[in-house]
Structure formats: C-alpha cells, structure tokens
C-alpha positions as CSV (number, residue, x, y, z in Angstrom):
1,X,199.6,263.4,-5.7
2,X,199.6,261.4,-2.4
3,X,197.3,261.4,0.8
4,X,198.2,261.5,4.4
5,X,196.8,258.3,6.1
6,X,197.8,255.7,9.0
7,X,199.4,252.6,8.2
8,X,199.3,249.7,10.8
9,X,199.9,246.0,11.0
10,X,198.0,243.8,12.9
11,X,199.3,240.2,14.0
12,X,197.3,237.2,14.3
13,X,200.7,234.7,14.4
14,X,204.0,236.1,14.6
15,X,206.5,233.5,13.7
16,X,209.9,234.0,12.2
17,X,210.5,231.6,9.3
18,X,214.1,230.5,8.6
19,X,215.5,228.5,5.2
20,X,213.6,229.7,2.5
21,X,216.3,230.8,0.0
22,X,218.4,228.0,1.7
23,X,216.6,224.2,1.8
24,X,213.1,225.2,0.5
25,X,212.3,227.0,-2.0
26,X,212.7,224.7,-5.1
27,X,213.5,222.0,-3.0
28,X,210.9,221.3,-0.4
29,X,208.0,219.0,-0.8
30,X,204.4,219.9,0.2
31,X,205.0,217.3,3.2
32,X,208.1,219.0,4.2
33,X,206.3,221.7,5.3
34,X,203.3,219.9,6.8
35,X,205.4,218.2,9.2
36,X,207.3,221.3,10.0
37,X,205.6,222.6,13.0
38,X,206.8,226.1,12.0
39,X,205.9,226.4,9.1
40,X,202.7,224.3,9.3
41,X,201.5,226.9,11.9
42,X,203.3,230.1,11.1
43,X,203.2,230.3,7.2
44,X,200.0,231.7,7.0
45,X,198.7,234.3,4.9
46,X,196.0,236.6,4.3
47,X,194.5,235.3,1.0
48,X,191.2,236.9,1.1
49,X,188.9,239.5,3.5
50,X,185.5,240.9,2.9
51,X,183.6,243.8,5.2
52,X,179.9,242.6,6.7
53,X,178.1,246.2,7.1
54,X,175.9,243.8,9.4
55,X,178.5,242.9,12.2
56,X,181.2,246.0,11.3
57,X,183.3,242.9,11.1
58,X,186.0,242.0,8.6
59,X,186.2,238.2,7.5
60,X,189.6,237.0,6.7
61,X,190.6,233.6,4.6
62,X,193.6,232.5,5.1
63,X,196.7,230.4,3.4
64,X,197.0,228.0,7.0
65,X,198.3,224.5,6.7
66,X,196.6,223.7,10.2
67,X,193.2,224.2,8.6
68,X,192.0,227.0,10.6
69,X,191.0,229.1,7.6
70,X,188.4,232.2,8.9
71,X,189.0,234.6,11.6
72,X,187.4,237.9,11.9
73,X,188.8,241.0,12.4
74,X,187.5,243.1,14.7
75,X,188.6,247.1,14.1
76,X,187.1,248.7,17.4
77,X,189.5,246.1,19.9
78,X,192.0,244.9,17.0
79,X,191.2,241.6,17.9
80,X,190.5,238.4,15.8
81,X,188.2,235.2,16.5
82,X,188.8,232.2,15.0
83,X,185.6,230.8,13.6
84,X,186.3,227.1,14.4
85,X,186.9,225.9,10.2
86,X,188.9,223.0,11.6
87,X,185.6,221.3,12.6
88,X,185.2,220.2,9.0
89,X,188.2,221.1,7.0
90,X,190.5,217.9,6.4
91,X,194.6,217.9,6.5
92,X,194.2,219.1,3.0
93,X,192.2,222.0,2.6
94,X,194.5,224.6,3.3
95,X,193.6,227.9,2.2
96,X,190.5,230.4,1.3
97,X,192.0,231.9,-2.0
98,X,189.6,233.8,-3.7
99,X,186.5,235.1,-2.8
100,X,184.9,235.8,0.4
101,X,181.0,236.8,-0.7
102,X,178.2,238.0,1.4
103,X,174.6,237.3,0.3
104,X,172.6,240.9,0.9
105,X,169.1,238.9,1.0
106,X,170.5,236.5,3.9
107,X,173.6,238.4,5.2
108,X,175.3,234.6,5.0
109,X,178.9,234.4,3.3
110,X,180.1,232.1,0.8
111,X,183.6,230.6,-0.2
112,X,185.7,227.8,-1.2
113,X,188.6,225.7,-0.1
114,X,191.9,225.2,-2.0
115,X,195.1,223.6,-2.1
116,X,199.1,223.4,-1.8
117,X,199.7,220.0,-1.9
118,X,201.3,218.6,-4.8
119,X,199.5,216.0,-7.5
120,X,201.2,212.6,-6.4
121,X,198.5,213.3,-3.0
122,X,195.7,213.9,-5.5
123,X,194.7,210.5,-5.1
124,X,193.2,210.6,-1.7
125,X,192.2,214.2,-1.9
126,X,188.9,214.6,-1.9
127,X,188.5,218.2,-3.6
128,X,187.7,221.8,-2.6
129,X,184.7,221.9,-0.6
130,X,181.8,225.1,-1.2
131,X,180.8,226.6,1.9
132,X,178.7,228.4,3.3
133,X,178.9,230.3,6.9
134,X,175.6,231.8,8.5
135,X,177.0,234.9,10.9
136,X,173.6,235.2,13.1
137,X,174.1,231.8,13.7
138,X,177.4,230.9,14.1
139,X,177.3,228.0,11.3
140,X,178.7,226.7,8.7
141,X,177.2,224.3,5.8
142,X,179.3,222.6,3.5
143,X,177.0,222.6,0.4
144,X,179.4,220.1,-1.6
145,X,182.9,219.3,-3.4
146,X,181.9,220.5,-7.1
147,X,184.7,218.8,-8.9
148,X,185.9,215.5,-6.8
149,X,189.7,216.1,-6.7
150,X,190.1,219.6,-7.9
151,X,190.4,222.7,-5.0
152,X,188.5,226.3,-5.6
153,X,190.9,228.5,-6.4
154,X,188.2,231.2,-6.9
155,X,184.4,232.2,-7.1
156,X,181.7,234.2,-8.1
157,X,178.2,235.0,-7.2
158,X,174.8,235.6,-8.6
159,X,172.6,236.2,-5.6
160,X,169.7,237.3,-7.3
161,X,169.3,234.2,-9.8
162,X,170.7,231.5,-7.1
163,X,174.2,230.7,-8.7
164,X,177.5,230.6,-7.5
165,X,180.5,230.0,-9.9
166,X,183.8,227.9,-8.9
167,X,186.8,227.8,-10.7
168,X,188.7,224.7,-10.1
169,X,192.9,224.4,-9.9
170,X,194.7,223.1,-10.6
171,X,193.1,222.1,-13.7
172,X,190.9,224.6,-14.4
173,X,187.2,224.0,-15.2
174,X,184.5,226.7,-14.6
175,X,181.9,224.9,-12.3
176,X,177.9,226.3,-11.8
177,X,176.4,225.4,-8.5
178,X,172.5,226.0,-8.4
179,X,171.7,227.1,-5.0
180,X,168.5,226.0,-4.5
181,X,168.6,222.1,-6.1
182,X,172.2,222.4,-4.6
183,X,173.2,221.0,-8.2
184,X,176.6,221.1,-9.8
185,X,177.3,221.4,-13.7
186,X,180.7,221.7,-15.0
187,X,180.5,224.5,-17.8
188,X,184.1,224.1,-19.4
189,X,187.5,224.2,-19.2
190,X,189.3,227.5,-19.5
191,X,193.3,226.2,-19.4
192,X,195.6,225.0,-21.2
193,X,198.8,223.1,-21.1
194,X,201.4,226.0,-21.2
195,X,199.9,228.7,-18.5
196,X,197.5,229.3,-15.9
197,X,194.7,231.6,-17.1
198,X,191.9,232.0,-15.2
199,X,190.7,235.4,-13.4
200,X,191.9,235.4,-10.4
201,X,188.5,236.4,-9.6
202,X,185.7,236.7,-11.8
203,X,182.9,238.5,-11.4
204,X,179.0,238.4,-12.5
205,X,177.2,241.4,-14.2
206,X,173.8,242.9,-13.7
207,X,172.4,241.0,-17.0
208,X,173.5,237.6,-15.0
209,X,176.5,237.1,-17.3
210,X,179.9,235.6,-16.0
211,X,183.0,237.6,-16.9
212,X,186.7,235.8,-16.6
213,X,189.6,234.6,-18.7
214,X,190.7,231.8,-20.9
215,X,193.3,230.7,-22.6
216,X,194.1,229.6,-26.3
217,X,194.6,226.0,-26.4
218,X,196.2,225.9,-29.8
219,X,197.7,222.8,-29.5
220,X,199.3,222.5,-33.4
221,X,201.2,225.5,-32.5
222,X,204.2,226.4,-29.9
223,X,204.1,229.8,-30.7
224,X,201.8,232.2,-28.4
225,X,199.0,234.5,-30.5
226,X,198.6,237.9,-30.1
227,X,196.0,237.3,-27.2
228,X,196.9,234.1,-25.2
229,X,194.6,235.0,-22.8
230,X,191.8,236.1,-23.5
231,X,188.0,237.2,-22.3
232,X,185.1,235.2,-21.7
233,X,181.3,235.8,-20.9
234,X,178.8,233.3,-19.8
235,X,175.3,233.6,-19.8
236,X,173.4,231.1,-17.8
237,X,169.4,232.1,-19.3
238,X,170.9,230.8,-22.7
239,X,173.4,228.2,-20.9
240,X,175.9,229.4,-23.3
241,X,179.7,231.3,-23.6
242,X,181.2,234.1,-25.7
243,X,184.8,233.4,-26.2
244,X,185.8,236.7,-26.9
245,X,189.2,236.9,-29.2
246,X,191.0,239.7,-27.4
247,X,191.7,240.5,-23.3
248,X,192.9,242.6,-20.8
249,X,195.3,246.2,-21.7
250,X,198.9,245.8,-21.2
251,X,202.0,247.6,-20.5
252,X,202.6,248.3,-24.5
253,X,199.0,249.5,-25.1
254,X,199.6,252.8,-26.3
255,X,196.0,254.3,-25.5
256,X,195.0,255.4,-22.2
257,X,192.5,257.1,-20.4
258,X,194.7,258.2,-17.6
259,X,198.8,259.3,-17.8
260,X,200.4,256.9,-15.4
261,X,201.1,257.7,-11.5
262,X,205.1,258.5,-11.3
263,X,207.2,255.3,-10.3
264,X,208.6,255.0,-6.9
265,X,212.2,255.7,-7.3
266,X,214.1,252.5,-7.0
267,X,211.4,250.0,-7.6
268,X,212.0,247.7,-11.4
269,X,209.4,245.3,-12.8
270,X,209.6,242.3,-10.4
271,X,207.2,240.2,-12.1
272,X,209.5,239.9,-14.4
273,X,211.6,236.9,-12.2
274,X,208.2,235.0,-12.3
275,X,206.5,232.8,-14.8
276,X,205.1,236.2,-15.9
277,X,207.0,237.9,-17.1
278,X,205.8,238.3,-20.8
279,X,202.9,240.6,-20.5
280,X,199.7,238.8,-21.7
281,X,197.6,240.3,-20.0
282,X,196.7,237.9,-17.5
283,X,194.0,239.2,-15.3
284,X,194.8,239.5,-11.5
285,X,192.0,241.1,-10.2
286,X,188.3,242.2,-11.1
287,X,185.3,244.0,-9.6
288,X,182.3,245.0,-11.0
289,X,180.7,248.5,-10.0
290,X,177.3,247.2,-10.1
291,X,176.4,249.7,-13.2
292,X,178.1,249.6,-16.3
293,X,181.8,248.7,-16.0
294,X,183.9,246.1,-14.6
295,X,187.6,246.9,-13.7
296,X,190.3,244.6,-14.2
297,X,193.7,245.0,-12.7
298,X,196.4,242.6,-14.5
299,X,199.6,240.6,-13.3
300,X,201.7,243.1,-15.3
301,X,200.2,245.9,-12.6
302,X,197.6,247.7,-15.3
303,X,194.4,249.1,-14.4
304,X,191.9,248.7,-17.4
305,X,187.9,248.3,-17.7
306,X,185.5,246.6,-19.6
307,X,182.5,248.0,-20.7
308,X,179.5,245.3,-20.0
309,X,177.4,247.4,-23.0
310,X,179.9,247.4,-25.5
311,X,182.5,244.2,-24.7
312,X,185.0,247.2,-25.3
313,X,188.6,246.8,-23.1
314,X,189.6,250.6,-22.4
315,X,193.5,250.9,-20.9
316,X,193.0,253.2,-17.6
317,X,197.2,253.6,-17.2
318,X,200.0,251.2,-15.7
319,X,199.7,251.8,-11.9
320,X,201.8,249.0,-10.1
321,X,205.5,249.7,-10.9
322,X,206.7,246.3,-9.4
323,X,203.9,244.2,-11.0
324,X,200.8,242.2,-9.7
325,X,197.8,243.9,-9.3
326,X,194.9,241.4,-7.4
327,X,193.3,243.8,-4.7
328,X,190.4,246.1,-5.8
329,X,187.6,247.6,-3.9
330,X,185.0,250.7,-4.7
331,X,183.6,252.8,-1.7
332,X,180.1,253.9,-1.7
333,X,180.5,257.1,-3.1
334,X,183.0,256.2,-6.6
335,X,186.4,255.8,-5.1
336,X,188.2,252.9,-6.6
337,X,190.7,251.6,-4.5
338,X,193.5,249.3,-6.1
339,X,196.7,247.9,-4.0
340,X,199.7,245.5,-5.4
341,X,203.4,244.8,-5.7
342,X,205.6,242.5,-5.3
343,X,209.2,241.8,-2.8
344,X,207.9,244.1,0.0
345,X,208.0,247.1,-2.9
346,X,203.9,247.7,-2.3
347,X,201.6,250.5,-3.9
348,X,198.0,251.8,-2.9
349,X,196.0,254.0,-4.8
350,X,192.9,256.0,-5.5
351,X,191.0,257.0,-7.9
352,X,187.9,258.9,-8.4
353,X,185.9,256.9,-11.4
354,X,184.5,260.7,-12.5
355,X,187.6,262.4,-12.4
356,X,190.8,262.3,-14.0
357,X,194.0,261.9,-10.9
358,X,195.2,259.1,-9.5
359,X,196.7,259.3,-5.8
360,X,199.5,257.0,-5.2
361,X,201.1,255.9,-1.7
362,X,204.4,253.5,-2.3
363,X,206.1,251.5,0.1
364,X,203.3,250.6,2.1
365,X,205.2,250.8,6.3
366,X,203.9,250.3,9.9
367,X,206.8,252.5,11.7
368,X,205.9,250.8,14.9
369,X,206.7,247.1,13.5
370,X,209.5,248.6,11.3
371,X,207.6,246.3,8.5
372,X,206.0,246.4,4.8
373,X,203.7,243.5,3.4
374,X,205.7,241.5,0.9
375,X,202.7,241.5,-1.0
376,X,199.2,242.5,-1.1
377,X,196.6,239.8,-2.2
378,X,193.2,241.5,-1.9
379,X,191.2,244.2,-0.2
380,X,188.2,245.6,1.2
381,X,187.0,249.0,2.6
382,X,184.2,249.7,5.6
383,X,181.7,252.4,5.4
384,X,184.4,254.9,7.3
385,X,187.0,254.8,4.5
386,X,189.4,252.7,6.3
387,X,191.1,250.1,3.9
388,X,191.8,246.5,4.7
389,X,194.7,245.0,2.8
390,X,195.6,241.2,3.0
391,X,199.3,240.5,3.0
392,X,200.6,237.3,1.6
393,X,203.3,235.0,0.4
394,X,205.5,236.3,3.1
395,X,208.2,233.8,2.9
396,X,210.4,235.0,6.0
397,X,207.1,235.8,8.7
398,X,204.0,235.3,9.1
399,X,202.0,237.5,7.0
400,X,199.9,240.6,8.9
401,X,196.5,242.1,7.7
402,X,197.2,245.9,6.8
403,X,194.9,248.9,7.7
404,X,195.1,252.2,6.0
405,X,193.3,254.6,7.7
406,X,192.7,258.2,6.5
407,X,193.8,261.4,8.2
C-alpha cells in the first residue's frame, strides 16, 4: 500500500559541489576541504532535527565545516534562523551527529559536537563539547568536553534521574554525565579494532537502563562470531552492564512479524559497496515508545524490536531495499515512522504498531526542485503529521531538509 502526501525540499545553502568522484574522494585530506571555501561552506548536511511542541519549531544539527551547527526551521514561513553556535564552537567542531533531546521539565535541548578531521590533528583537538541550549532564553551552556580528545558521535538522555549518556568516536567509549554535580564517568569501551559498533543512537528505558551496541573484541581470533555486534544494557542504580550475547534481526532471519513491503523496481542492496556489507546487524537507528518496546532499525535496512521485559529481539520484516535505516520517529497516536536508503534511492514508511500493514513511499522527489535526498539521516514528526526528514552526505550539493506532508 502507499499514501498520497507532499514532498518538498527546503534550502538553507544551495551550492553545487564539483570533484568528488574526480580529486576527492579517497584522496582529499580533512584540510583540503577546510580551505576550500566551497566546500567548507556548502557541504553541509542535515545530521540531526528534533520538533519543540513549545515553539512549533524544528531544530536542525548540522554536518558544517564553518561551525554554524543549529538553525531552526520554521514550517508556517519556511524560514530558518541560525542560532549563533559559532560563538563558542572552535575550527574543529564540525557537526551535531546524533541526538538533538529536549528536556520536558525545562523545555531546554541537549546535544553534542563531533568531528571530520582526521587523527594526525587530534593533538590540538580539544574534544566534543556537551551542550546545552535554553530556547526561552536564547542561550547556550557548554556543560563540558567528557572525553578530552574524543568528539560525540551520539547521545542519550535520562531526564527524570539527571543523566545524559555520550558516546565518543572515534574511539568509542560510553561516557555518563551527572547533570546536577555536572560530573563525568567513563563507563567502558564498546569498540573494537576491526568495526565501528556503537548505536547510532541509543536510547534509555523507563527502568533508567541504557540500551546500545557493542562489539566482540576477540582479539585471539580473525574470524567474526555469529554475533559481532551485539546488545548491551546499562543500569546506572546498580552502576553496572549486561553484555548481552546476541543483537539486532537481519536480512537472513527467517522469522518475522510482518511480510516485507514490495521492493521498488530497480533499486539493489547499496550497502553492499560500503564497509557494510556483511550483515551483522549493526544498529542504525533506535527509539524507544516510552512503554514496553524499543525499535531498532539496522544498517542492512531491517526494522526489528526489543522487548525491555523480556531482552527478546523480534524481526518486524526487511523494509529498506537499498540499505541504511537511521531515521525513526512514533506520532502520538502509534504510528511508527521509519525513512532510509542510500545513492538518492530513498524509502518512507508507516506503520501502525497495533496492526499488521506497512505503507511504503520510494523514491522520495520534490517535482519543483527536480531532486531526491541522497540519503536520509534522521527524522521527526510535529503534532499535525507532517514529517521532517534530514538529508545528508550529499556529495554533489548541498543537502536540503525534506517535508512530507499528508494529503
């Protein structure tokens, strides 16, 4: 099944980017395109967005060289505001990757810088900085760098006990800031040697407990295990982790809950040209519904869930034909939204948690722009149904931020 619904780009840069498959790509250094003044302001991408019910504004992190990482979006002019980030980011904090977070007792958002730069500049980098931005006043507050060196490639949030999470890159540690002492304490490390494993997003259940992924070390052995990455859960009352021995569904799960959505004609398995393209399960996405299950969308583009009660992984069906699924978001009344793809072949769908179909729209396209996202990163939804999608890793333009509005 499909639904009708509007599709429109909206432009905060548009530059046109030349030489990527030429001179860069494999060949460029992060300085290279620092002191290219196209690419240092043009390359930008949307990385992150969250809605704030308070100011029926969206907040959008970007991928920016410059260091102007939050805008807003506003829907009723289709305007964006820069929030000013350049007063206090340095030449190195170049992107908001994963998460933006609102508090609901304060209304104030939380997030953390990251990085492109390369490790021969590590040196004089002084590591990802944890902010906070106050929307009634117009402020921000860096609350600290929790791992001198290392950039936030993610976090996660535990209003109600005071705690927000950090996950460092691009070695990756899991960090626990307390909010009140504003104290850090490095948990543990969650890589390995051989492949980047943490969530791309984790996510905190109603019990307090820290869900995410890490990898097997096993450092006698060259040969992967059945689960190379795998699940974790941390609970902060007893300060301690569950390293579960299993993860995410895959492609070759046989099990399901749900037949899969019918494959756009013409689109193959692009993930496979990355560095994932073995399926294990590496988790791309995840968002908890507040209740009794968090859903996990993978690189490989399957939809599973986790059941908080039972630690049980339940396959939902393989959704994203291309690959990569990182944008999840669930409406007030049960709708879980999921976007993804990869090389401008882009998928959207819904799903109705207490029923059993799956509406798919493929090949995400603004008519107007003639365009398509090369990729969609993450995504939220307002209290009207309209979806905000964040395009990145556009390597010919500057990326857009997608609406989808329904008709």
């Amino acid at each position: 099944m499909t639904w009708k619904c509007r599709v429109k780009a909206h432009v905060l840069r548009d530059y046109w980017l030349k030489g990527w498959d030429e001179t860069i790509v494999g060949r460029w250094h992060y300085r290279d395109l620092a002191a290219d003044e196209n690419w240092r302001n043009g390359w930008i991408s949307f990385d992150s967005v969250t809605w704030n019910p308070d100011d029926s504004l969206l907040y959008c992190g970007l991928n920016s060289l410059d260091g102007d990482l939050l805008y807003t979006f506003d829907p009723r002019t289709g305007g964006f505001a820069s929030l000013g980030t350049r007063a206090w980011t340095d030449d190195l904090d170049c992107k908001i990757h994963r998460t933006i977070l609102r508090d609901p007792r304060t209304g104030c958002i939380y997030f953390g810088t990251s990085l492109l730069h390369d490790a021969d500049m590590q040196e004089r980098a002084a590591g990802g900085k944890l902010v906070r931005y106050d929307p009634r006043k117009r402020s921000f507050t860096v609350l600290g760098i929790p791992f001198p060196h290392l950039y936030l490639q993610s976090i996660a949030a535990d209003f109600d006990r005071s705690l927000l999470y950090a996950f460092t890159y691009p070695a990756e540690f899991v960090v626990r800031h307390d909010m009140e002492s504003g104290s850090n304490r490095t948990l543990g490390y969650v890589g390995n040697a051989l492949m980047f494993s943490q969530p791309h997003n984790a996510v905190v259940d109603k019990y307090g407990r820290l869900w995410g992924t890490y990898a097997e070390t096993r450092a006698w052995d060259e040969v992967m295990g059945a689960h190379p990455i795998r699940l974790f859960a941390y609970d902060p009352g007893r300060s301690e982790f569950r390293w579960f021995p299993t993860g995410l569904s895959r492609k070759a799960d046989p099990a399901q809950l749900l037949p899969d959505p019918p494959k756009p004609e013409g689109i193959g398995f692009a993930a496979g040209e990355t560095r994932h393209k073995e399926d294990y399960g590496f988790c791309d996405s995840m968002l908890y519904d507040g209740d009794r299950y968090i859903y996990a969308g993978t690189v490989a583009g399957v939809l599973c869930r986790i059941d908080i009660e039972t630690c049980a992984v339940e396959k939902i069906c393989h959704v994203i034909a291309a690959g990569r699924l990182p944008a999840l978001a669930l409406s007030a009344d049960g709708v879980l939204y999921g976007a993804g793809g990869m090389q401008g072949h882009t998928q959207l769908f819904r799903w109705d948690t207490r029923g059993k179909t799956m509406e798919s729209l493929a090949s995400l396209f603004d008519p107007e722009l003639g365009q398509s996202p090369a990729r969609v990163h993450e995504m939220a939804v307002d209290g009207h149904g309209t979806l905000y999608l964040a395009e990145n890793d556009n390597h010919y333009r500057s990326s857009y931020l997608w609406t989808v509005t329904p008709e």
